[in-house]
N, C-alpha and C positions, 0 to 999 in steps of 0.2 A: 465291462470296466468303465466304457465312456459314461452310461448309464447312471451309475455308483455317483461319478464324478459329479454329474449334473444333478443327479438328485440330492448331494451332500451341501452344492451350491444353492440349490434353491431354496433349503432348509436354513442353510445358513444367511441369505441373504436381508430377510427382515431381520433377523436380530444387530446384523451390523449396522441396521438403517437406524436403528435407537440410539444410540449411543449415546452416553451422558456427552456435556459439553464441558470442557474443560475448567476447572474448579474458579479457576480467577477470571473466567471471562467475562462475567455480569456482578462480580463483587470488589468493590474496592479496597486498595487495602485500607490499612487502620491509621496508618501516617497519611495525615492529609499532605504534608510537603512532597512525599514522595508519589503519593495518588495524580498531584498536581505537574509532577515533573512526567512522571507515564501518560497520562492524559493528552500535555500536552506533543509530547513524542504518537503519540495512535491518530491523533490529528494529521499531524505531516508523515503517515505512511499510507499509500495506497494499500487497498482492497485488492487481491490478486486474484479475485472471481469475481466483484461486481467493477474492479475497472476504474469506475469513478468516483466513488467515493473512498474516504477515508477509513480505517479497519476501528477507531472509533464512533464512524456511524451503520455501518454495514451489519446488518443482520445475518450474512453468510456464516456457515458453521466455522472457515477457515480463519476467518476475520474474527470469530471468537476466540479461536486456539493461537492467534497472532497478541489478540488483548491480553488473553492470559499468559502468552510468554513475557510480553513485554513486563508485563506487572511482576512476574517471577523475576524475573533481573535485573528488574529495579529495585525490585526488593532484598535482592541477593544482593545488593551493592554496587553493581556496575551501572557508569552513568548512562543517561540517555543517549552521548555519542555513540560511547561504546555498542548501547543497545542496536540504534540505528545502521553504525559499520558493519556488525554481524547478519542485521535482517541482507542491508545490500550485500553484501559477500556471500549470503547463501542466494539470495533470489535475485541478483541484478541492480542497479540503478533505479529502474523502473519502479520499485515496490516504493521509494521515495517522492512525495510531492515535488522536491527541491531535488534533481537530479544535479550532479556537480559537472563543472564546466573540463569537459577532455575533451578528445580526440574524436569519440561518436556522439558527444553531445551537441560541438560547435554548434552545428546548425539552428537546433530549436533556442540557440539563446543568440544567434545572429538572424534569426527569421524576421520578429517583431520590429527588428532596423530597418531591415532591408525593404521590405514590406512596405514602411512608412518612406523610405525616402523614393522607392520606386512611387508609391501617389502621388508625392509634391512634386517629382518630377511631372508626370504625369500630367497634375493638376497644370502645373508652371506652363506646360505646351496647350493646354485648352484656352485659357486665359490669355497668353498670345495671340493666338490665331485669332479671335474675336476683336482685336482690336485694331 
């Protein structure tokens, strides 16, 4: 039986490696104002497989099927908020450039303060001392 199982999997395994990629991932649509509002929405959403870039530059399969949702629902009429709320609500905060300011956020938007004022203090004690 294990046998069966393994060898149904290995038959079936290149065929799921092909797969088309999802219809709107590399096509615009046909309203440029709306291509323009998507576009700029795929900008400010992370790539959930390469990390660092955005799911409008990212050549990952996933980040095609993220362009082509986005473009589906922008095209279905919901706006770009809306778009964005849903991607966060299914995947996290994380999948957004601009994560919003809560409770597990604090930090990374209290870091770059803190950061700087710890130097000047810093600096403020070196510059003393020498004179």
């Amino acid at each position: 039986m294990k046998a069966a199982f393994f060898l149904l999997l290995a038959l079936a395994s290149p065929t799921l490696a092909d797969m088309p990629k999802a219809a709107l991932a590399d096509t615009q649509l046909a309203d440029p104002k709306l291509e323009a509002e998507a576009s700029a929405l795929m900008h400010r959403l992370r790539c959930l497989v390469c990390q660092g870039q955005s799911i409008a530059d990212s050549d990952a399969d996933m980040a095609g099927d993220m362009r082509a949702l986005v473009r589906e629902k922008i095209q279905a009429g919901e706006t770009p908020d809306e778009v964005r709320a849903w991607l966060i609500q299914r995947y996290g905060n994380w999948v957004s450039f601009d994560p919003p300011l809560d409770r597990s956020t604090w930090p990374l938007w209290a870091a770059p303060a803190l950061l700087l004022l710890a130097g000047i203090w810093l600096a403020r004690g070196r510059f003393r001392r020498r004179r």
